[in-house]
C-alpha positions as CSV (number, residue, x, y, z in Angstrom):
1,X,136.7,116.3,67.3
2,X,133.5,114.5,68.4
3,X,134.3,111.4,70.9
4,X,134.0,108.2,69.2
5,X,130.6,106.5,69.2
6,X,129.6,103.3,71.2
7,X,129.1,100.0,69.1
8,X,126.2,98.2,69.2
9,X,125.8,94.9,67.5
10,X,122.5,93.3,66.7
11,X,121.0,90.6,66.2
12,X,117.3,90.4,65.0
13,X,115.3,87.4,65.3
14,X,112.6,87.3,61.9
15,X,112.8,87.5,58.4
16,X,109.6,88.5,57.7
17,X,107.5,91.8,56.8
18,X,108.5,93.9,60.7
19,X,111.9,92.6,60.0
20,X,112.4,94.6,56.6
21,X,110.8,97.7,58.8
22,X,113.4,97.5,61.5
23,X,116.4,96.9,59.1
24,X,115.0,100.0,57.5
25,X,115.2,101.9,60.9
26,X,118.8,100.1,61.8
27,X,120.0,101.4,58.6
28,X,118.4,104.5,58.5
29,X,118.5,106.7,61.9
30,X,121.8,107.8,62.6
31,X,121.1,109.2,58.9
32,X,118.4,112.1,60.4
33,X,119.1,111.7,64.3
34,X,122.5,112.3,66.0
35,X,122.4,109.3,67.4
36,X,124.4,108.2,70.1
37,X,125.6,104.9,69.1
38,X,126.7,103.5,65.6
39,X,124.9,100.0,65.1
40,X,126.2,96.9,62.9
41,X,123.7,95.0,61.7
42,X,125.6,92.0,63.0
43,X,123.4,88.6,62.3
44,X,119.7,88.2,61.0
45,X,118.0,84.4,61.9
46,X,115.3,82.7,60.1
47,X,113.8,79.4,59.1
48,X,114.3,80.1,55.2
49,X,118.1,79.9,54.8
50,X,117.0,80.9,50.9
51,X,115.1,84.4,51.5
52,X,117.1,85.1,54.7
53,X,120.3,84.8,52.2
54,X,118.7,87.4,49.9
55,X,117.3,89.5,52.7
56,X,120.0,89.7,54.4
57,X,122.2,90.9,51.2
58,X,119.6,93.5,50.6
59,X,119.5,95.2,53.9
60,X,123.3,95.0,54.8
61,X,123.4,92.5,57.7
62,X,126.6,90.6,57.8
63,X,125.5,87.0,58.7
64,X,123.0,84.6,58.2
65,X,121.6,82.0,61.0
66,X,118.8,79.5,61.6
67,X,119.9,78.9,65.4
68,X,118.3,81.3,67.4
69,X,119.5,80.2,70.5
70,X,122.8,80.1,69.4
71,X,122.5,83.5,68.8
72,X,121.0,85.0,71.8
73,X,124.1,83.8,73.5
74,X,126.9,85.0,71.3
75,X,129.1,87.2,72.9
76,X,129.0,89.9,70.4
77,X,125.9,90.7,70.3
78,X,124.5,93.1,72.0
79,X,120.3,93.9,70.7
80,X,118.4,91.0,70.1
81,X,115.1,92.7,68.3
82,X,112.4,90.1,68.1
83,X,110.5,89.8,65.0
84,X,109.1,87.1,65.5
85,X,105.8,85.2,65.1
86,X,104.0,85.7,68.2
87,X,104.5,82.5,69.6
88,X,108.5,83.2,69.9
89,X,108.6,86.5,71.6
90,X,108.8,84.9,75.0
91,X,111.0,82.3,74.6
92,X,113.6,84.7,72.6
93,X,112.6,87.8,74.8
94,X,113.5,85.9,78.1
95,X,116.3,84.0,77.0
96,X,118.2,87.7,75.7
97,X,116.9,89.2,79.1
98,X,119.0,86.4,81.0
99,X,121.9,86.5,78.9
100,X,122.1,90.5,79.7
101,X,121.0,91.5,76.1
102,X,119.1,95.2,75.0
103,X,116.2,94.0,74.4
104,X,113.6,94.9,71.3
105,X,110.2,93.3,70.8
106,X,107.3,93.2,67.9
107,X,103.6,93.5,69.3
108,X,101.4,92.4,70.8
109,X,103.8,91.4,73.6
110,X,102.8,87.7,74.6
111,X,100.7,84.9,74.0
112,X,99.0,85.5,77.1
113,X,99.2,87.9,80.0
114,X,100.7,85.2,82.2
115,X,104.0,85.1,79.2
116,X,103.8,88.7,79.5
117,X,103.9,89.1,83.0
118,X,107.2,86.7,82.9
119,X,108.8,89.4,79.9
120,X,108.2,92.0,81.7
121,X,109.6,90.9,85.2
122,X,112.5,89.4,82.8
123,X,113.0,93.0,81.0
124,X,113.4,95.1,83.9
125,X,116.5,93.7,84.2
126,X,117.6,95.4,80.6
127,X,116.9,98.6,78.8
128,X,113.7,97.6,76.7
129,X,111.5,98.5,73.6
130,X,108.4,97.1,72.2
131,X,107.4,98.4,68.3
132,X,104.3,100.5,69.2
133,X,105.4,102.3,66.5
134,X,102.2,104.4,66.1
135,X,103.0,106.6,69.0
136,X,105.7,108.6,66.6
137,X,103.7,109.3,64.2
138,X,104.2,113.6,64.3
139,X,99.9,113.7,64.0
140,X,99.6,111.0,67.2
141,X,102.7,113.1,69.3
142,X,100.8,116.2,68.5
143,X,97.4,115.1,69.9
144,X,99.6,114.1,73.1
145,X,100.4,117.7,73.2
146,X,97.4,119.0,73.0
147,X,95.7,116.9,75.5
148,X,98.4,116.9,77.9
149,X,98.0,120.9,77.5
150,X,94.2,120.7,78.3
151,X,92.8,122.1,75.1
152,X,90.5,119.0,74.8
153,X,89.3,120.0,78.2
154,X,87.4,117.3,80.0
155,X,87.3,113.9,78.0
156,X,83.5,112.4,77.3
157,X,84.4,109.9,74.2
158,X,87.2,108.3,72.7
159,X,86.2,106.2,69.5
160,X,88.8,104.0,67.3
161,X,88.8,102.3,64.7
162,X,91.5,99.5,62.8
163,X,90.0,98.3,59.5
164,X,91.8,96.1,57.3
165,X,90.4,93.9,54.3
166,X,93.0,91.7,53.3
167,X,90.9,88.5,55.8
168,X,89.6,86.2,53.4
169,X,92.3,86.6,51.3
170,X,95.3,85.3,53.1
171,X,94.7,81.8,54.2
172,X,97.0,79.6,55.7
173,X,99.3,82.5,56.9
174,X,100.9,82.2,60.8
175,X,98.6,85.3,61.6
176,X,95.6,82.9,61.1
177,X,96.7,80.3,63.7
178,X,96.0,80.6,67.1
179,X,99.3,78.3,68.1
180,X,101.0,80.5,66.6
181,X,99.4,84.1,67.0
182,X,97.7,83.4,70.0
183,X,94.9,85.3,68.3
184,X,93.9,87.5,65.2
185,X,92.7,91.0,64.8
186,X,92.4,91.3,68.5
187,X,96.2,91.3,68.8
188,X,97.3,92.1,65.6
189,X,95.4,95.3,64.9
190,X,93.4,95.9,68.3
191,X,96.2,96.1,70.3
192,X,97.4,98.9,68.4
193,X,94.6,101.1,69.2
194,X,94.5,100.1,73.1
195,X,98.3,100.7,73.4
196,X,97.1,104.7,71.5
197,X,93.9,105.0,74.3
198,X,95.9,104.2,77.0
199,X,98.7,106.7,76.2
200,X,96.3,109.1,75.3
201,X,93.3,108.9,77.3
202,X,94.6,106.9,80.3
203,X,93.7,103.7,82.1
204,X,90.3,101.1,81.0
205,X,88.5,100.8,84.1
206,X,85.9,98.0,82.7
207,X,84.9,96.7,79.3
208,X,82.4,94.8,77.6
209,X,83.7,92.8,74.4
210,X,82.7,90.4,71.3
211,X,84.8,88.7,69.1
212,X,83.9,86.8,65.2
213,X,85.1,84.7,63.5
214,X,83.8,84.9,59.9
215,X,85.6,81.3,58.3
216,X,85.0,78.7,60.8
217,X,86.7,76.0,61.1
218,X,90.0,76.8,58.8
219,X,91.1,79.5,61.3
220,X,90.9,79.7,65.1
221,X,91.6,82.9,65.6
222,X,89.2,86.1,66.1
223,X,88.8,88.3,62.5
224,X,86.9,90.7,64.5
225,X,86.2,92.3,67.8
226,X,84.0,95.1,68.7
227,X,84.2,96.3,72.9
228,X,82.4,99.3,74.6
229,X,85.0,100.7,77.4
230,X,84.8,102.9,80.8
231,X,87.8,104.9,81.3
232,X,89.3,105.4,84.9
233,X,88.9,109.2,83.6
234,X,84.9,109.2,83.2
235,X,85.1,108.6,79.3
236,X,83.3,106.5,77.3
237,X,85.1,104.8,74.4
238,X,84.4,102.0,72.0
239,X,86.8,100.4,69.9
240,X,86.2,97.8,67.0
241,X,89.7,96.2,64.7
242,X,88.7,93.6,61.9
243,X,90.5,91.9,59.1
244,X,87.2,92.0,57.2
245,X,85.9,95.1,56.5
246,X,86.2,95.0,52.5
247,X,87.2,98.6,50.9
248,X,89.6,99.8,54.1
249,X,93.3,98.9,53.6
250,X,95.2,99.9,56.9
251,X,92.3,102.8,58.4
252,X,93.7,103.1,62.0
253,X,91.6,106.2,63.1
254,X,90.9,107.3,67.0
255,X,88.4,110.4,67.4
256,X,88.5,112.2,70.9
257,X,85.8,114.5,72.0
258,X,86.0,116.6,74.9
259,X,84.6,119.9,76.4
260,X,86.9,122.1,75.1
261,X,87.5,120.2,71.7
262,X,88.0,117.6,69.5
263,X,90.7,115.3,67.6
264,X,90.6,113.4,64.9
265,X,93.6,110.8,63.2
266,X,93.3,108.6,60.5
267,X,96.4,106.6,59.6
268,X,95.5,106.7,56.0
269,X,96.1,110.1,56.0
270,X,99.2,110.2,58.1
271,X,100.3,113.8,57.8
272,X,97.2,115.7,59.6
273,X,95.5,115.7,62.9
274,X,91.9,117.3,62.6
275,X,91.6,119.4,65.0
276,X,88.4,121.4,66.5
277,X,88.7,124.3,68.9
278,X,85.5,125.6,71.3
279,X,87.8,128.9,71.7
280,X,87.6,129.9,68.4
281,X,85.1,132.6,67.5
282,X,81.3,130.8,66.7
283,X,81.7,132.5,63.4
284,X,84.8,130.4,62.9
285,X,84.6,127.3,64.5
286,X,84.8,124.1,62.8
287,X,87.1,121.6,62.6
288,X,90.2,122.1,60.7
289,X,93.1,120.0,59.2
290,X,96.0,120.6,60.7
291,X,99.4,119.1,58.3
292,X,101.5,118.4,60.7
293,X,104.8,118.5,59.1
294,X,106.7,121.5,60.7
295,X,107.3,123.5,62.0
296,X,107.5,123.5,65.5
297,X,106.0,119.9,64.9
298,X,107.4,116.5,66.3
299,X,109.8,114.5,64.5
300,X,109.6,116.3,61.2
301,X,112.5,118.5,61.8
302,X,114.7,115.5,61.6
303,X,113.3,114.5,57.9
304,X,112.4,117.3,55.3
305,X,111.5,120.7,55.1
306,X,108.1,121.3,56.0
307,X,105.1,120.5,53.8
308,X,107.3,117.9,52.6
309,X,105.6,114.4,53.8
310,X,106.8,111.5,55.6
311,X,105.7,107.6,55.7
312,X,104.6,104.5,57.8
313,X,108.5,103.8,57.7
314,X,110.1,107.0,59.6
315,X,107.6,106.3,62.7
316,X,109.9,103.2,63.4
317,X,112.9,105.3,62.8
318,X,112.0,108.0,64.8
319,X,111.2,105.1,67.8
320,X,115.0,103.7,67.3
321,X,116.1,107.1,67.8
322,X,114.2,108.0,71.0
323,X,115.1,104.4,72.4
324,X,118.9,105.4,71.5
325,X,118.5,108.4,73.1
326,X,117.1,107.3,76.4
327,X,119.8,104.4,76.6
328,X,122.4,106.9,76.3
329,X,120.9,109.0,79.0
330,X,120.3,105.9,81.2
331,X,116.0,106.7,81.2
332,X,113.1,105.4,81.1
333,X,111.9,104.8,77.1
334,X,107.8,104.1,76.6
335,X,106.6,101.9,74.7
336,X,108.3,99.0,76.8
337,X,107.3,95.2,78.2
338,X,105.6,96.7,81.0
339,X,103.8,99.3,78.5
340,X,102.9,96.3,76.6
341,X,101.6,94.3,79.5
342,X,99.1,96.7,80.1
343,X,98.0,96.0,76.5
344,X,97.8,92.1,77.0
345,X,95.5,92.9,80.3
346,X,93.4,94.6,78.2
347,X,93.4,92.1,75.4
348,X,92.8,89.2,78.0
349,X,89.9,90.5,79.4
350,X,88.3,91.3,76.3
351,X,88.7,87.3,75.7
352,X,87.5,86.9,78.8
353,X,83.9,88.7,78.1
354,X,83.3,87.8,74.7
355,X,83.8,84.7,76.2
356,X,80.8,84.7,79.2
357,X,79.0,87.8,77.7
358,X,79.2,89.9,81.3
359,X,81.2,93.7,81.7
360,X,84.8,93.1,82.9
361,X,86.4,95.2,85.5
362,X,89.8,95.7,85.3
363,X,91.8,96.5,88.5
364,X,94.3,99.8,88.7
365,X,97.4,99.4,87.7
366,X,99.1,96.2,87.3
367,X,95.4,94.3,88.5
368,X,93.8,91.5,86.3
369,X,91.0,92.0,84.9
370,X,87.8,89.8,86.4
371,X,84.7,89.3,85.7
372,X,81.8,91.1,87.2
373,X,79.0,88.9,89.0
């Protein structure tokens, strides 16, 4: 007989679009993982006692709250996730890091790198997760492999891309306000893409960055930012995430070129990693789709057989379950706060020159970014 499991009791702070993905992962991982804890969905807390009432009976979380505070420092509760708006994620993130809590956070990480720098000080202190949920997709694990294995050889470029289209259309939302989001594309979808570079392709040594707004003066927030990138590795990248580009729904792509290959993603096509090999035979070569859906694949051996596809929901599944795992075994987890603070340096000095038009170096490691004279 299998030893009981562990009980972990959360709470998750949001109501909102990330909130239905995460009660989809609470609810759904110790269904394919063996994981090593069972988890109650204990307490959900939002503003809209109406919707959080209906949400909350849909997804199977046993209480309702507006008191967020209150909640943080129950007893019983053990994972605060934050699902926040961004302007919430420090003051919930450091008040569950004080009161001892397992800590879970949507991206980007802060309103600024100074907030961040504060979380991530705070989360050291706790086991820790932020939602870069894009680093579990099977395709984006398999390119890890294959770089980490060399057979991209030496990097020369890394390109990505985050279109969306849905800008002009959605008015008024929090995502729109800079008090609230701190900014727009730049951290909602840009971020993204920088967190995927810097796990894949290693540390930005300097950048050089613009950012547009397109409906001045109803928003305050960037719609779109293009930046040209050094790599500490001797790569070139560039990188451009808008809200604007009409005809792209969610097109999160990143292509790699190096001197023994080449990969390709697109998010809109979730299931393969192109893939071009210089060892093939001339006769032969070109690039070729690989579906990466077992075997021998990540993740997918925990879902169907292969050839059978999975969605944008399991990658947040398959992140609960690798967090679980590492808690369990008392290890380090990646994507955490101080992941994520790397990520706001990144985003802050791409502020920083769109803002005075001039390359900005950033240090190694933990180093601001500054700009060059």
């Amino acid at each position: 007989m299998s030893a009981a499991k562990t009980t972990l009791n959360i709470a998750m702070i949001g109501q909102g679009f990330m909130g239905r993905a995460h009660s989809n992962a609470f609810h759904q991982v110790g269904h394919f993982f063996d994981s090593p804890f069972e988890l109650r969905r204990k307490v959900i807390c939002g503003r809209n006692r109406e919707s959080l009432q209906a949400m909350a009976s849909r997804w199977g979380w046993d209480e309702t709250a507006t008191d967020w505070q209150a909640v943080v420092e129950r007893k019983d509760i053990d994972v605060v996730d934050v699902a926040t708006p961004n302007n919430l994620h420090a003051p919930v993130a450091l008040a569950a890091a004080k009161a001892g809590k397992i800590l879970l956070c949507e991206k980007p990480l802060a309103m600024s790198v100074e907030e961040a720098e504060r979380m991530a000080e705070a989360a050291r202190k706790v086991p820790n997760v932020v939602w870069f949920n894009y680093r579990r997709v099977p395709a984006i694990a398999l390119a890890k492999r294959l770089m980490e294995e060399g057979r991209l050889g030496q990097v020369y470029h890394y390109r990505a891309v985050y279109l969306q289209s849905w800008g002009p259309e959605r008015a008024g939302v929090w995502r729109f306000k800079r008090s609230e989001a701190g900014s727009g594309a730049m951290g909602d979808l840009l971020s993204h893409s920088i967190d995927l570079a810097l796990m894949l392709n290693g540390e930005i040594s300097e950048l050089s960055a613009m950012l547009q707004t397109f409906a001045p003066p109803t928003r305050d927030v960037d719609d779109a930012v293009l930046l040209l990138a050094r790599f500490s590795n001797g790569s070139i990248g560039s990188f451009e995430a808008t809200r604007y580009a009409i005809g792209r729904k969610n097109y999160n792509q990143f292509e790699i070129h190096g001197s023994k290959g080449m990969l390709r993603f697109n998010l809109e096509d979730l299931n393969r990693l192109e893939f071009y090999d210089c060892g093939d035979q001339q006769a032969v070569q070109g690039g070729h789709q690989v579906l990466v859906t077992g075997p021998g694949h990540p993740y997918v051996d925990r879902y169907w057989p292969p050839g059978h596809i999975i969605g944008y929901e399991h990658t947040f599944t398959s992140t609960l379950a690798d967090f679980l795992e590492a808690l369990a075994k008392k290890q380090p987890f990646h994507a955490n706060f101080d992941d994520a603070l790397q990520v706001q340096r990144v985003l802050e000095a791409v502020e920083s020159s769109s803002a005075d038009g001039r390359w900005v170096r950033l240090g190694k490691g933990t180093t601001r970014g500054r700009s060059e004279e």
